[in-house]
N, CA, C and O atoms as CSV, one atom per row, in Angstrom:
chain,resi,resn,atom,element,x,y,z
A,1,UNK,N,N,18.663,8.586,-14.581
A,1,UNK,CA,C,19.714,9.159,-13.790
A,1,UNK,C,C,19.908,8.310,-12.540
A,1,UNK,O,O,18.912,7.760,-12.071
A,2,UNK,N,N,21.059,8.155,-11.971
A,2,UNK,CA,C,21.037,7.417,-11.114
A,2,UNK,C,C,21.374,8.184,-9.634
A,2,UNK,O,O,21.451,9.413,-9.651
A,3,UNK,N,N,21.564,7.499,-8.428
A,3,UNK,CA,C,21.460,7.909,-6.831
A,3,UNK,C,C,22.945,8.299,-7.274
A,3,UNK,O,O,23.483,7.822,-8.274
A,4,UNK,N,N,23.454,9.082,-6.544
A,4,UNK,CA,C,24.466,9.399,-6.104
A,4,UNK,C,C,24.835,8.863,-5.388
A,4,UNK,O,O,24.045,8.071,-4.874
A,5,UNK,N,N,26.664,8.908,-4.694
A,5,UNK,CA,C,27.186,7.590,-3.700
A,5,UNK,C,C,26.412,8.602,-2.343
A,5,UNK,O,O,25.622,7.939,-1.671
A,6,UNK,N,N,26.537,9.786,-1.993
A,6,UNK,CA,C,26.024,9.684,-1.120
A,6,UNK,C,C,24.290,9.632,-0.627
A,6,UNK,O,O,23.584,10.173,0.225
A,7,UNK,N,N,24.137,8.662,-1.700
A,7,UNK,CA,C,22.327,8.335,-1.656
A,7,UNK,C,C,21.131,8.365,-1.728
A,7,UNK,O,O,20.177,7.590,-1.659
A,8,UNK,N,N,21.450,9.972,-1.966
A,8,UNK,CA,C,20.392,10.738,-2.215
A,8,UNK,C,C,19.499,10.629,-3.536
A,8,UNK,O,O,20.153,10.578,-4.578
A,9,UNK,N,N,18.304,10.591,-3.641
A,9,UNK,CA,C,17.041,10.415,-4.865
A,9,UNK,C,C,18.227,10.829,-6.061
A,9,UNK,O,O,19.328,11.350,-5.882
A,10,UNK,N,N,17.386,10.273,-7.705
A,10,UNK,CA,C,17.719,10.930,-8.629
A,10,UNK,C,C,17.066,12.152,-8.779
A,10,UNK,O,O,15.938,11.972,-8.321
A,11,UNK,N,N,17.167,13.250,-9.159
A,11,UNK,CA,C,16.356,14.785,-9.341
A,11,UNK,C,C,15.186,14.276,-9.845
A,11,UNK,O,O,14.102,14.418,-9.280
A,12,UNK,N,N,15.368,13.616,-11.010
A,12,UNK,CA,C,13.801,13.597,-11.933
A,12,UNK,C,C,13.223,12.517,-11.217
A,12,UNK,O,O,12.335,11.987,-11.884
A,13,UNK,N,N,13.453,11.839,-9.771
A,13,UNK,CA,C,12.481,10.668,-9.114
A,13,UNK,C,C,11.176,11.990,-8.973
A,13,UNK,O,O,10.344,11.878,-9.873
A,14,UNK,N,N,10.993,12.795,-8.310
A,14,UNK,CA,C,9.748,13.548,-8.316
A,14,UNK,C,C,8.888,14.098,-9.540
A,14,UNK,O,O,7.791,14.646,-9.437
A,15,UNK,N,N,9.474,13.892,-10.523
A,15,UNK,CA,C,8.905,14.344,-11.646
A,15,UNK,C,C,8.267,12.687,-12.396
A,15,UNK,O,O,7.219,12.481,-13.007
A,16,UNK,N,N,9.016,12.050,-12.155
A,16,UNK,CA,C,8.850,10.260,-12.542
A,16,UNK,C,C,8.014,9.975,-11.339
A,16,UNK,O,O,7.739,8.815,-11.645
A,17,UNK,N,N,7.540,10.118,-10.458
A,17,UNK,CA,C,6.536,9.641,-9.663
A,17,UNK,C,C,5.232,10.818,-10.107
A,17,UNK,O,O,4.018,10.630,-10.034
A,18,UNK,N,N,5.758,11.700,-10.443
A,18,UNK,CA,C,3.878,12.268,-10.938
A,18,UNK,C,C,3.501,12.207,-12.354
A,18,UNK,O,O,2.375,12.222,-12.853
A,19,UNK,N,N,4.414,12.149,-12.791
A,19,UNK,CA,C,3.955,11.275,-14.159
A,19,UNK,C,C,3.135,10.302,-14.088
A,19,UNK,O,O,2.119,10.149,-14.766
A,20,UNK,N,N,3.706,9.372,-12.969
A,20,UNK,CA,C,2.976,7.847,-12.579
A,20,UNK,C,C,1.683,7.989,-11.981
A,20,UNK,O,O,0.731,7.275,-12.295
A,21,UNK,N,N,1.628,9.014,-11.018
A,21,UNK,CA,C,0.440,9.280,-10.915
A,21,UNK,C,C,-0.805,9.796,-11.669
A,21,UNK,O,O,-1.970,9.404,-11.592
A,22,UNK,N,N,-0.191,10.898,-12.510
A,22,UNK,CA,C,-1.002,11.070,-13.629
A,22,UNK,C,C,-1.937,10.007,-14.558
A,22,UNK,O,O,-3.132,9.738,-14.680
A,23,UNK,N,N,-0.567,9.541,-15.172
A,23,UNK,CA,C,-0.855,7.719,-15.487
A,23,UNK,C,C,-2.518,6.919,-14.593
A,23,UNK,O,O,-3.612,6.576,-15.041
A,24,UNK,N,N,-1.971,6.911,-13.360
A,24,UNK,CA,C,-2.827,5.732,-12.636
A,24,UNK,C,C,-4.511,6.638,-12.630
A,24,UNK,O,O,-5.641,6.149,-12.652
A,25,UNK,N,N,-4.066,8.129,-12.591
A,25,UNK,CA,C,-5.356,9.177,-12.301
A,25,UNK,C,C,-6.628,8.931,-13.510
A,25,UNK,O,O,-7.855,8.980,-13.594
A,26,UNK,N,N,-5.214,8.585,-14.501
A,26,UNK,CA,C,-5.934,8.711,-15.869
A,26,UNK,C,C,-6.748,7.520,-16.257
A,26,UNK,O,O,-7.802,7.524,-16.894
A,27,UNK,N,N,-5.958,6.294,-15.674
A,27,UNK,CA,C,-7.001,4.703,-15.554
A,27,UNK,C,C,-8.009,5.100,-15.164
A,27,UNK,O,O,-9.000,5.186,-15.890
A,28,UNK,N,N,-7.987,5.521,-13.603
A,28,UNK,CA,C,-9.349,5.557,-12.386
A,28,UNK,C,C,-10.975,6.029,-13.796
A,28,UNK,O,O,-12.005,5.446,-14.133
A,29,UNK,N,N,-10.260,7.435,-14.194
A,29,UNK,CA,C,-10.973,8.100,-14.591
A,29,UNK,C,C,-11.813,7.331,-16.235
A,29,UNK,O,O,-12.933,7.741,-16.537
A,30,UNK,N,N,-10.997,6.072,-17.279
A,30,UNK,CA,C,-11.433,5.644,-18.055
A,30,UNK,C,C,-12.130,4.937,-17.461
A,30,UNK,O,O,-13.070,4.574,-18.169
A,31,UNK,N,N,-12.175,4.252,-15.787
A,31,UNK,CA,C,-12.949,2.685,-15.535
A,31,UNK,C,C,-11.968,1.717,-15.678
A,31,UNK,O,O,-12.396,0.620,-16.039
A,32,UNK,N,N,-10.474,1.832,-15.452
A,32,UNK,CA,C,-9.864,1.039,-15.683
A,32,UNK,C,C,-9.600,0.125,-14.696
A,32,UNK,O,O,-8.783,0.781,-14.049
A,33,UNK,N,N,-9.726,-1.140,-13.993
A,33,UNK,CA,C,-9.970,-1.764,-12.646
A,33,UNK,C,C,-8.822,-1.631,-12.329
A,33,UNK,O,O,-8.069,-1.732,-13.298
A,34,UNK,N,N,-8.186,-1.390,-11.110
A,34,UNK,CA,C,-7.014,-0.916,-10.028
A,34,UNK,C,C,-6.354,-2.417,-10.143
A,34,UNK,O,O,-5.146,-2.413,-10.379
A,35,UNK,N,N,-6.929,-3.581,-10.021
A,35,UNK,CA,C,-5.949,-4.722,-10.314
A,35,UNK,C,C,-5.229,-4.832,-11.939
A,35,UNK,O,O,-4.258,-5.520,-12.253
A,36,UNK,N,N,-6.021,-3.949,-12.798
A,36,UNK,CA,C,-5.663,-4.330,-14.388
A,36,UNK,C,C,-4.539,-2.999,-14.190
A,36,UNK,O,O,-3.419,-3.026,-14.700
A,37,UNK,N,N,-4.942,-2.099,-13.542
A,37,UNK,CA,C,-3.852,-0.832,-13.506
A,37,UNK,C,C,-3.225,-1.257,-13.226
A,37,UNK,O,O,-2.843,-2.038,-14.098
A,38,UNK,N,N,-2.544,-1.337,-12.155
A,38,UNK,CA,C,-1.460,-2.196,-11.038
A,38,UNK,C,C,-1.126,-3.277,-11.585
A,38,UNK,O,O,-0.135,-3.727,-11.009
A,39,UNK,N,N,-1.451,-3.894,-12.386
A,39,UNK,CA,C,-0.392,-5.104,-13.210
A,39,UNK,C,C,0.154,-4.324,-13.992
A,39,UNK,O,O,1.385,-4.323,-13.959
A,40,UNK,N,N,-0.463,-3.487,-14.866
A,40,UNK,CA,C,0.001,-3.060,-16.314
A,40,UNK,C,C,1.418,-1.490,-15.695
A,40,UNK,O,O,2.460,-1.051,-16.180
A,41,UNK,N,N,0.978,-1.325,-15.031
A,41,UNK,CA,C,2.640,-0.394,-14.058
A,41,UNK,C,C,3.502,-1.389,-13.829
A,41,UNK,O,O,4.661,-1.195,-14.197
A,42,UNK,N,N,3.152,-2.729,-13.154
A,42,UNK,CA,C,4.156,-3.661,-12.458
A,42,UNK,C,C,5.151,-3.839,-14.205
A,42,UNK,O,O,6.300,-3.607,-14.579
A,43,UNK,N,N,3.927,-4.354,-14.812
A,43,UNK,CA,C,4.453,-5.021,-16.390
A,43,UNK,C,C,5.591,-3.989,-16.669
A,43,UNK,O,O,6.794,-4.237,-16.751
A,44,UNK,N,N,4.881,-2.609,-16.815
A,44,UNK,CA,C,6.336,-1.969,-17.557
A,44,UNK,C,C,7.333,-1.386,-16.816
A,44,UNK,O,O,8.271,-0.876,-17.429
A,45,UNK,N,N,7.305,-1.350,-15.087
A,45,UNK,CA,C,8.666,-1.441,-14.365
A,45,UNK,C,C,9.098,-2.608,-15.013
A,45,UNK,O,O,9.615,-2.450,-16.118
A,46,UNK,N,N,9.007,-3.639,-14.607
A,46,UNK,CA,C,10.030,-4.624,-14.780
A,46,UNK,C,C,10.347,-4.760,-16.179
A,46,UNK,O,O,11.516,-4.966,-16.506
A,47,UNK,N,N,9.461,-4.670,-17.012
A,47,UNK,CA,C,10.206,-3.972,-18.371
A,47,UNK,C,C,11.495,-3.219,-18.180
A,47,UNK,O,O,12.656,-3.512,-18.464
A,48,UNK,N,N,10.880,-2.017,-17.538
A,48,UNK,CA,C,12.397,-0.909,-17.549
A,48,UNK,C,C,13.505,-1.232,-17.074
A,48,UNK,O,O,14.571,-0.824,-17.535
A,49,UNK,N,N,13.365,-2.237,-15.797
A,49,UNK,CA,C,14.497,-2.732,-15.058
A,49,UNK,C,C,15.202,-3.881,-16.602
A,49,UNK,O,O,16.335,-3.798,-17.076
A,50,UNK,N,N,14.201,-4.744,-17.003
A,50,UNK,CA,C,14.855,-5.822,-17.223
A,50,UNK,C,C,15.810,-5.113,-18.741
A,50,UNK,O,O,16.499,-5.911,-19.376
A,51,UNK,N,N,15.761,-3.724,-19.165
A,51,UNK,CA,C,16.652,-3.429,-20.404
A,51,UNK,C,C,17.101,-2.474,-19.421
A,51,UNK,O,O,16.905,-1.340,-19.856
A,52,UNK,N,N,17.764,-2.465,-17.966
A,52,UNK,CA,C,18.813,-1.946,-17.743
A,52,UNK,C,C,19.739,-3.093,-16.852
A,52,UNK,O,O,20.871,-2.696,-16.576
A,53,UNK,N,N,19.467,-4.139,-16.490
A,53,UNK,CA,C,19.771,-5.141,-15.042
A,53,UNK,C,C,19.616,-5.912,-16.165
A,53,UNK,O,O,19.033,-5.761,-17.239
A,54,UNK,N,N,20.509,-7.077,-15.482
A,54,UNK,CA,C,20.535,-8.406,-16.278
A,54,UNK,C,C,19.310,-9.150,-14.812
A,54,UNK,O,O,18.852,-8.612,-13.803
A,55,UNK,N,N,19.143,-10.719,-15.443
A,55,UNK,CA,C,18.011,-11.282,-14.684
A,55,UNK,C,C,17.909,-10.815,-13.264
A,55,UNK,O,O,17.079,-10.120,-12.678
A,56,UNK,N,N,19.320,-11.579,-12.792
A,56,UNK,CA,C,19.437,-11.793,-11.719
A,56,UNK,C,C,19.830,-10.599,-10.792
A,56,UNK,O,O,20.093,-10.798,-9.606
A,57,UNK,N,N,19.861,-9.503,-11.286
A,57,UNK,CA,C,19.019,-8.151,-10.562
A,57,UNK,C,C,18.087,-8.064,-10.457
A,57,UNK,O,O,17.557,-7.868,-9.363
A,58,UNK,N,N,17.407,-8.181,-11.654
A,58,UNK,CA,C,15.800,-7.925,-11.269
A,58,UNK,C,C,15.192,-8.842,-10.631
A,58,UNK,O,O,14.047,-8.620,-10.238
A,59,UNK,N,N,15.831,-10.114,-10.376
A,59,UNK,CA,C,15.309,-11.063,-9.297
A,59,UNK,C,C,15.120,-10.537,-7.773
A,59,UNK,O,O,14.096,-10.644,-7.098
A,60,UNK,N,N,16.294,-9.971,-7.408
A,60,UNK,CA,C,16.667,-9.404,-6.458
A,60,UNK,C,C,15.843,-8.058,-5.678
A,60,UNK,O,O,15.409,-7.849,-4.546
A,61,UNK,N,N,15.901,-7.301,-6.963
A,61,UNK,CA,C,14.588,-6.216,-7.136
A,61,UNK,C,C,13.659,-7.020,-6.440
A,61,UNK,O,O,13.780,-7.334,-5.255
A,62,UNK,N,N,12.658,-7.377,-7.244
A,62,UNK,CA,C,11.494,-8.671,-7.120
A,62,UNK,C,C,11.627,-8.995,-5.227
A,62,UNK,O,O,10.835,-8.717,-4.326
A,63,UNK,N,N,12.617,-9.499,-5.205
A,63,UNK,CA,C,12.422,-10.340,-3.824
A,63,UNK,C,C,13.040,-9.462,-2.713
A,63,UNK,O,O,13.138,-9.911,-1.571
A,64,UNK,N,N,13.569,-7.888,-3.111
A,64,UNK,CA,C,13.247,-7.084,-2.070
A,64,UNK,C,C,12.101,-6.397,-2.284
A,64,UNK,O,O,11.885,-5.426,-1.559
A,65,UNK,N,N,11.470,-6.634,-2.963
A,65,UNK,CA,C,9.780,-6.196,-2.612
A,65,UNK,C,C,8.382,-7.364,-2.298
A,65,UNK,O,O,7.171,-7.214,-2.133
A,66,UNK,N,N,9.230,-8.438,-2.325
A,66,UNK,CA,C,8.479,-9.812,-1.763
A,66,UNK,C,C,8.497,-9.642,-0.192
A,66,UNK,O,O,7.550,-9.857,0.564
A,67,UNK,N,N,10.019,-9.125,0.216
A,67,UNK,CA,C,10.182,-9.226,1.465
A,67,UNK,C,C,9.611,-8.054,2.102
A,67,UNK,O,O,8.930,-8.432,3.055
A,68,UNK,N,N,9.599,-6.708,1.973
A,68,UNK,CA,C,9.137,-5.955,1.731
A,68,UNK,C,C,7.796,-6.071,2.234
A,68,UNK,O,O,7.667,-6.007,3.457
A,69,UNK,N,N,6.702,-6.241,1.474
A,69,UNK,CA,C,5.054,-7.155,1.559
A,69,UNK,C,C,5.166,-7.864,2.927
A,69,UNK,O,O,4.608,-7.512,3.966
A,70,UNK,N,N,6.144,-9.132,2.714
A,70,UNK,CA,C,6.266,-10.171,4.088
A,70,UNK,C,C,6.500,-9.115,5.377
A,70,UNK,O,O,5.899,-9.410,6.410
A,71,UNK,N,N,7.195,-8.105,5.383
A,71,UNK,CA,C,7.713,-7.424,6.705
A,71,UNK,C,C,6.526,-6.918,7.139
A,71,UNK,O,O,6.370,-6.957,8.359
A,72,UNK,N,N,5.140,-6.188,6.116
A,72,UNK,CA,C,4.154,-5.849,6.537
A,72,UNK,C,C,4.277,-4.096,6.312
A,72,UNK,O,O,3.554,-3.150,6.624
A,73,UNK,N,N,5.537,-4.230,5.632
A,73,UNK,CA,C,5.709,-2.324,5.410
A,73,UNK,C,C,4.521,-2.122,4.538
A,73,UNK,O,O,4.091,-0.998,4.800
A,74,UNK,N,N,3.605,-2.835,3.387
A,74,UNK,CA,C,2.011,-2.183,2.694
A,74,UNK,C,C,1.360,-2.109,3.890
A,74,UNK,O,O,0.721,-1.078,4.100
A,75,UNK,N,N,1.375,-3.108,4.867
A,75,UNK,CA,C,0.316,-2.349,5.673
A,75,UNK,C,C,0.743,-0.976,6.403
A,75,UNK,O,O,-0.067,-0.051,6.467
A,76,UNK,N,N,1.909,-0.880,6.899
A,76,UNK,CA,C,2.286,-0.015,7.519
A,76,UNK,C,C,1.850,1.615,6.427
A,76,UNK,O,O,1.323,2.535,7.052
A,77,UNK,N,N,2.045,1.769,5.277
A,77,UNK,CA,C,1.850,2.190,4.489
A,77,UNK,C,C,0.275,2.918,4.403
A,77,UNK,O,O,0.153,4.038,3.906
A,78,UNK,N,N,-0.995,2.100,4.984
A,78,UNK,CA,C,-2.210,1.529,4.515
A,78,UNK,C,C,-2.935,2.137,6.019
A,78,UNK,O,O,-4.126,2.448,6.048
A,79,UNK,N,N,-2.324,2.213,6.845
A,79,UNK,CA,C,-2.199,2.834,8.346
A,79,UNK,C,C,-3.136,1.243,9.291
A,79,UNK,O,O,-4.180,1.178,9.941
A,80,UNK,N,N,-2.033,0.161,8.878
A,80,UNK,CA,C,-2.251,-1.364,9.335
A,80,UNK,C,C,-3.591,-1.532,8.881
A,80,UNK,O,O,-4.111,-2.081,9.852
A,81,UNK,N,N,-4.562,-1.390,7.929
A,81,UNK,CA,C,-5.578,-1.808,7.300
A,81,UNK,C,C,-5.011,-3.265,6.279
A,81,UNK,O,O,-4.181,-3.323,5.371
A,82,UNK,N,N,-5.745,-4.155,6.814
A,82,UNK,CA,C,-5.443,-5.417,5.493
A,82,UNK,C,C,-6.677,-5.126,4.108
A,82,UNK,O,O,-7.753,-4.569,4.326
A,83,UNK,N,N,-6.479,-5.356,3.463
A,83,UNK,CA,C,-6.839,-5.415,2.258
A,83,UNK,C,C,-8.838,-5.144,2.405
A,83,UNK,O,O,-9.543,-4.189,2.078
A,84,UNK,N,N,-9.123,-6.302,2.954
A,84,UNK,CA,C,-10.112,-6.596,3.520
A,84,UNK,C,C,-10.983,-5.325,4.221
A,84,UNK,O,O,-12.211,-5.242,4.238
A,85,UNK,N,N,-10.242,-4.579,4.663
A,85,UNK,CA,C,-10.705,-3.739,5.247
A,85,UNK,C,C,-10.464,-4.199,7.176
A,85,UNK,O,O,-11.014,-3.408,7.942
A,86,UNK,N,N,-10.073,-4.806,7.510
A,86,UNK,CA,C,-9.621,-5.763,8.651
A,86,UNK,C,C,-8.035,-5.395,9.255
A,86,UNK,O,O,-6.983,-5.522,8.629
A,87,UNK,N,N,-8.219,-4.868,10.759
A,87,UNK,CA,C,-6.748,-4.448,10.933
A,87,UNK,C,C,-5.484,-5.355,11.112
A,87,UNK,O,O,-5.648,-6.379,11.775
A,88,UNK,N,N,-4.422,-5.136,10.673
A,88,UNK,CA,C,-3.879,-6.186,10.318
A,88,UNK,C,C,-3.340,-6.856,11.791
A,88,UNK,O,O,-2.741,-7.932,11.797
C-alpha cells in the first residue's frame, strides 16, 4: 500500500514492522549472528524494492540511506554510542 499525498504511513507499515521484528526476535533466539541477520533483511528489502522500482530508484533508496549513516542519524538513533561502544 502506498503513503498517501498527504504523507502519512501506509496502515499496514505497523503491522510490517512487527512482523520484522518478530522475524529478527526469531534469529536472536536460533543463534543467528546480528551481522548474518541484518544482511539477510537488507537482502530481501532490496529484493522487494528491486520488483517494484526500476534500478535507478533503488539506487537512490540506497544512497538516501548512505547519506543517512554519513549525517550520523544511527548514531543519533543509538543515543550517540559508536559501534564500539565509544561516544560518537
Amino acid at each position: 500500500m502506498q503513503a498517501d499525498p498527504m504523507g502519512e504511513a501506509p496502515e499496514d507499515l505497523s503491522l510490517a514492522g512487527s512482523v520484522v521484528d518478530q522475524a529478527i526476535a526469531t534469529m536472536m533466539e536460533r543463534n543467528i549472528g546480528p551481522l548474518s541477520a541484518a544482511s539477510a533483511l537488507l537482502g530481501g528489502a532490496i529484493g522487494i524494492l528491486s520488483r517494484m522500482l526500476d534500478e535507478p530508484a533503488v539506487i537512490r533508496v540506497l544512497e538516501n540511506a548512505i547519506a543517512a549513516v554519513r549525517a550520523g542519524e544511527l548514531r543519533e538513533l543509538q543515543g550517540g554510542a559508536a559501534v564500539d561502544g565509544r561516544s560518537a
